[in-house]
N, C-alpha and C positions, 0 to 999 in steps of 0.2 A: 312506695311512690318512686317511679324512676325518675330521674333526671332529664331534663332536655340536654340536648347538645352542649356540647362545653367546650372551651377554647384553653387550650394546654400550653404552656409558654413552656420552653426548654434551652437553657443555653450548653447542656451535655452535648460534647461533640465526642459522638460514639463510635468505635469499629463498626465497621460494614452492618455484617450480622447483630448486629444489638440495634444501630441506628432504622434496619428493616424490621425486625423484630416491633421496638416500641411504635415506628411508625405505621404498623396492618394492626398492632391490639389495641390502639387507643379507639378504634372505628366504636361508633359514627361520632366520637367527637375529633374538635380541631385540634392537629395538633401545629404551633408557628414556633420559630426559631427567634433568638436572639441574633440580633443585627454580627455580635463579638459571641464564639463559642468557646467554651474553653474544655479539652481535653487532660486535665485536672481537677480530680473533681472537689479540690482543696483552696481553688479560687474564687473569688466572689467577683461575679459579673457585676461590671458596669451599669450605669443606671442604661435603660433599654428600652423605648419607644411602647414596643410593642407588650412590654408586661402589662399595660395599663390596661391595656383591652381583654388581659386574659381571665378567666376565673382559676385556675389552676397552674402553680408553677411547679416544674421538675429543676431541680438545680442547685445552683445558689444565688437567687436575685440579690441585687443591694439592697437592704435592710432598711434603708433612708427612703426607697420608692415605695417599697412593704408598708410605709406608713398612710402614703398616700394613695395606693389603692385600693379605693375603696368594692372596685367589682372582684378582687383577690379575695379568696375564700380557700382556699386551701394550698401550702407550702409545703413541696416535700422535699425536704435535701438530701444534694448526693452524695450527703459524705455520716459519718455518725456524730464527729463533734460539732456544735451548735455553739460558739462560741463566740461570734457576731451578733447572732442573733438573740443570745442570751441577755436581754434588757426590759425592764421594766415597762418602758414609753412602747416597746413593740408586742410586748406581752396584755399589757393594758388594751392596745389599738387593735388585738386580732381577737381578744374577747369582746370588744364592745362590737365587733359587727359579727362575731358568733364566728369567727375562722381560725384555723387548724393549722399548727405548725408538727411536721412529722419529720424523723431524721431515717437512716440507711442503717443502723446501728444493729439491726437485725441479717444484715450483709455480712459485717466484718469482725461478729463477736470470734466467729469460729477462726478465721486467718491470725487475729491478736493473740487470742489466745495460744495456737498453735506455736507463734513469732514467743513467746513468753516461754512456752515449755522449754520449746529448742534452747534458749538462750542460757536456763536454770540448770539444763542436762549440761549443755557445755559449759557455762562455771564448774559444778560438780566434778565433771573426767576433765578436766582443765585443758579442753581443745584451743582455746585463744591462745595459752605458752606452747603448746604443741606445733600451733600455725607459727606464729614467733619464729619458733626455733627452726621449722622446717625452710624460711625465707631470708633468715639469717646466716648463722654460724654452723647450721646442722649437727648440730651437735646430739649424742643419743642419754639427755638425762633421765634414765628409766628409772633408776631407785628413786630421785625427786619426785618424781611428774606422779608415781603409787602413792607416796607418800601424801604428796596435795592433794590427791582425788579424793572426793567422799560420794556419800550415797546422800540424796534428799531423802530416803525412810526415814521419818520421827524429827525431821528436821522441822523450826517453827517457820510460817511467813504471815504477813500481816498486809493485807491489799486495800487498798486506800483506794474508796471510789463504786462500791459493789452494785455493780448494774451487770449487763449481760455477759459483758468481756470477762469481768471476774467470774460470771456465774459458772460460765463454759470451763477457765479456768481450772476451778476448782474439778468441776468433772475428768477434767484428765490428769489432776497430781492425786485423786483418788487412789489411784493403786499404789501410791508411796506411802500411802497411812500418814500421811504429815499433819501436824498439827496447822489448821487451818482458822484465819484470825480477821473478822470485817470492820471496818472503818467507815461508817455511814452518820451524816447526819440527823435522818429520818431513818427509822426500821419502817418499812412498807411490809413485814409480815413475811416474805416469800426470799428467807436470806437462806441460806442450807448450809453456813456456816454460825459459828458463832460472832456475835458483836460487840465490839465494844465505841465507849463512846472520848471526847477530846481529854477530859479526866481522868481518863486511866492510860492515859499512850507512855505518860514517862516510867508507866510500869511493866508495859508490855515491849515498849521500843527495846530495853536492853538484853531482853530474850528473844528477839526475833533472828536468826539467820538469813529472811527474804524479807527487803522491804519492797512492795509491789505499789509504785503508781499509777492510779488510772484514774486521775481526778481533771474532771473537765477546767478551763481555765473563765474564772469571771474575778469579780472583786472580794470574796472573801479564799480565793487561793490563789491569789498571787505570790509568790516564793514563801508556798506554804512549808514548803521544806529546805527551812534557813538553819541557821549552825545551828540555834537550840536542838533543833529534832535531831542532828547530823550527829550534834554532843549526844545524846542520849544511845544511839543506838549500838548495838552491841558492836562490839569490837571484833573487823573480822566480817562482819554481814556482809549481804550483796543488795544494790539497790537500782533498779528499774523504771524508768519512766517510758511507758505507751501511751501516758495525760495528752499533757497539754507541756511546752518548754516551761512556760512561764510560772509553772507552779515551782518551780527549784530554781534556789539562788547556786547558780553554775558556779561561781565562784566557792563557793563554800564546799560546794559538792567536789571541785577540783583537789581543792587541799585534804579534803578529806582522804583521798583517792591516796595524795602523795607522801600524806603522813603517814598510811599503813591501816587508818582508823576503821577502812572501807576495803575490802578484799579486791574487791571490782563492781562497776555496774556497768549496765547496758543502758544504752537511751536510744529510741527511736524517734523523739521530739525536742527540741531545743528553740531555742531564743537567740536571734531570731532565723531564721531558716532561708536558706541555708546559712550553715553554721562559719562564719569568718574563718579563712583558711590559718590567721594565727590564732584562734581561743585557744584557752588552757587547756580544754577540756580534749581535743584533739592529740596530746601528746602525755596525759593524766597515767599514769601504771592503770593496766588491765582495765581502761574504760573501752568495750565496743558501743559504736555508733552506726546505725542506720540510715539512712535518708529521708524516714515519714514510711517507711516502708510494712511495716508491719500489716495495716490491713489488705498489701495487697496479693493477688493471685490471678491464675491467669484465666477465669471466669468470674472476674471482678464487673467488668463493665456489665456483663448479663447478666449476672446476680442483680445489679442494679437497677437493671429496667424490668427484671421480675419483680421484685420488692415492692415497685413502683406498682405495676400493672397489680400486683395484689390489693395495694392500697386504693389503687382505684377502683376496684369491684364492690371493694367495701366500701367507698366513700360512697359511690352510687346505687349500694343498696342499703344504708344508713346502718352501715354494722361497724363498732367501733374498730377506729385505726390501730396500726401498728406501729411502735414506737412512735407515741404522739406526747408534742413537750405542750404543746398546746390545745 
């Protein structure tokens, strides 16, 4: 059964070419603008007149109007993390009128992941003291700098969070033979690693080499990686957040860094964003930081509105969605 005409709410304020793009493939339905557009697509729009009338949002509407609209029948966000919207009272209200919450998560597995490898190679050939030194004192510590390098072959990592970011992940430390370790609360069946569950961490944290975050932020991972996890972990590891800030207590993770306990980590997300020009964490031995930057690329906004336009072929010939949280 096809669809009548449908009215698309979008507050994405897109490059030229994406914004024409999405605007000839939505045809014959409407598609209307948010009053405020935002070209981040990590902002949550303001509540917005014209959402109310729409049956379809592209974007990130406020979550509080999501409630009360009731002609809203399908949500698709432009970003992968759902972290707003991740609540009971909205997940409740968009099944009792049979509506669909879908994330971008199928955009940005392959950029994260890629943002991850790069970051594991450079620990490895210890390019951050390399850069160091070359903006310093230039100094040529070559017998050091051999010495520090390793190889990730056989090396263990344990990634916290196993959805598509991990999945891809894993596909490219494949040819390190590493020993590879999932952290899921539910096994959905389709893991390609091995699992384990919160019961065995204080036996796998101290053999791990990579601790890999990629855990969305709600109320059971709030600084899920506070000292106890920090204490456990082997001495010398490296540890990563692409999550969410808020699942790591900074603080703990700082000292960690300073006492030696922690070789280095990388963070592309922090608490809260941007990161206050004095945290600890800014000046922590061998932390590199990011901006939020990891998912992105410079076919990111048209990834977007393809993903999008996929989803919509499929909403309107009732074949299920892609990356659907609802």
């Amino acid at each position: 059964m096809q669809h009548p005409q449908l009215t698309i709410w979008s507050d994405a304020k897109l490059p030229t070419e994406a914004a024409e793009r999405l605007a000839v493939s939505v045809a014959p339905h409407r598609l209307i603008y948010a009053a405020e557009m935002s070209s981040l697509n990590l902002n949550l729009s303001p509540p917005d007149q014209q959402l109310s009338n729409a049956d379809i949002a592209f974007g990130q509407p406020d979550p509080e109007q999501i409630l009360g609209s009731q002609q809203l029948k399908w949500i698709h966000l432009t970003s992968a993390g759902y972290t707003p919207y991740d609540r009971e009272d909205l997940r409740d209200a968009l099944k009792a009128r049979n509506a669909s919450l879908t994330t971008s998560s199928g955009v940005y597995d392959e950029p994260c992941a890629q943002h991850l490898l790069g970051m594991m190679m450079a620990f490895a050939r210890q390019l951050p003291r390399s850069l160091t030194t070359q903006s310093s004192d230039r100094a040529w510590p070559a017998a050091e700098r051999r010495r520090e390098s390793f190889l990730l072959n056989g090396q263990t990592a344990i990634l916290f969070g196993f959805g598509e970011i991990a999945k891809r992940l894993c596909e490219l430390l494949a040819p390190f033979r590493m020993k590879l370790i999932g952290v899921r609360r539910r096994a959905r069946g389709n893991e390609t690693i091995p699992l384990i569950d919160e019961s065995q961490l204080n036996d796998f944290l101290p053999i791990a080499d990579h601790v890999i975050n990629i855990l969305p932020s709600n109320a059971s991972t709030v600084e899920y990686f506070d000292s106890s996890k920090f204490r456990f972990m082997k001495r010398g590891a490296y540890f990563y957040n692409i999550g969410r800030g808020a699942t790591v207590d900074q603080l703990c993770l700082a000292q960690s860094l300073r006492s030696g306990a922690l070789s280095g980590a990388y963070l592309d997300v922090m608490t809260p964003e941007p990161l206050p020009m004095d945290h600890a964490l800014w000046n922590a031995p061998n932390c590199l930081i990011t901006p939020h930057t990891a998912g992105g690329f410079d076919a990111e906004m048209m990834g977007l509105v393809g993903h999008f336009l996929e989803n919509l072929s499929r909403y309107t010939s009732n074949t299920p969605l892609l990356n659907r949280i609802v």
